[in-house]
N, C-alpha and C positions, 0 to 999 in steps of 0.2 A: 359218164366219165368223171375221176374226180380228179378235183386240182389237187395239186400239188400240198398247197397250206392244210387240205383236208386229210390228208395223209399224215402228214407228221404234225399237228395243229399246238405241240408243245414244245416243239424243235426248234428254237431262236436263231440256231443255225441253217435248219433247212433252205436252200433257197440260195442261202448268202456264197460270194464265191471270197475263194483265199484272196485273193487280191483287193475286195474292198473292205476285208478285213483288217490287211496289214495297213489299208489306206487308212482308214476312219481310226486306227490307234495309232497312225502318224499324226493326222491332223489332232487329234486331240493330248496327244503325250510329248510330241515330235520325237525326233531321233535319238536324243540322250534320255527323256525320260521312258523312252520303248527301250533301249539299251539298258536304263538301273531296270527297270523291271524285270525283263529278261533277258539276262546272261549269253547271248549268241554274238558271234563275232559279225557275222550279216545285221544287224543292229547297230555296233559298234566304230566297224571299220569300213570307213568308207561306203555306207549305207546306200541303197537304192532298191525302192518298189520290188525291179528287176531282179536281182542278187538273191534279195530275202525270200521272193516266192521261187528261186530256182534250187533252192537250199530247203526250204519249207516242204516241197512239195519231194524231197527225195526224206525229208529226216519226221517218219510220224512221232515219235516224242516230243519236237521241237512245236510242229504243229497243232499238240495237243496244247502244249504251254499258251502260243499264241490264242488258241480257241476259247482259251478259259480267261486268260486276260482280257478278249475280248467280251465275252459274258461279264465278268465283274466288269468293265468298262462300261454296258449296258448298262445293267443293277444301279451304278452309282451314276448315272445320267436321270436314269427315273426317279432315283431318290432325290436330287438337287433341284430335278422339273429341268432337265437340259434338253437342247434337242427342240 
């Protein structure tokens, strides 16, 4: 049987779910800095976990945005030594 990591073992995302995504670029951006970065009104107005993953998971362009912000939000954690 193989795991999971052994399947996609280049995939930063496999594995990870939408929700600890949108958490881990809250905790590190918070809401206005997730909001300048990307343009969505679930960011902006009246913000919540809840809201943004129910908007996210119907809108895939919005969720690719998120996915790559999170990647570059990686990138520059490993580059700093954060984490």
């Amino acid at each position: 049987m193989t795991t999971p990591s052994a399947q996609q073992p280049r995939n930063p995302l496999h594995g990870i779910t939408l929700e600890r995504i949108v958490t881990e670029l809250v905790d590190y951006y918070g809401w206005p800095g997730l909001g300048d970065r990307i343009q969505l009104r679930c960011f902006n107005v009246d913000p919540s976990i809840t809201s943004s993953l129910r908007f996210l998971r119907k809108t895939p362009w919005a969720r690719e945005k998120v996915e790559g912000l999170y990647l570059f939000m990686l990138r520059e954690q490993r580059r700093y030594g954060e984490r």
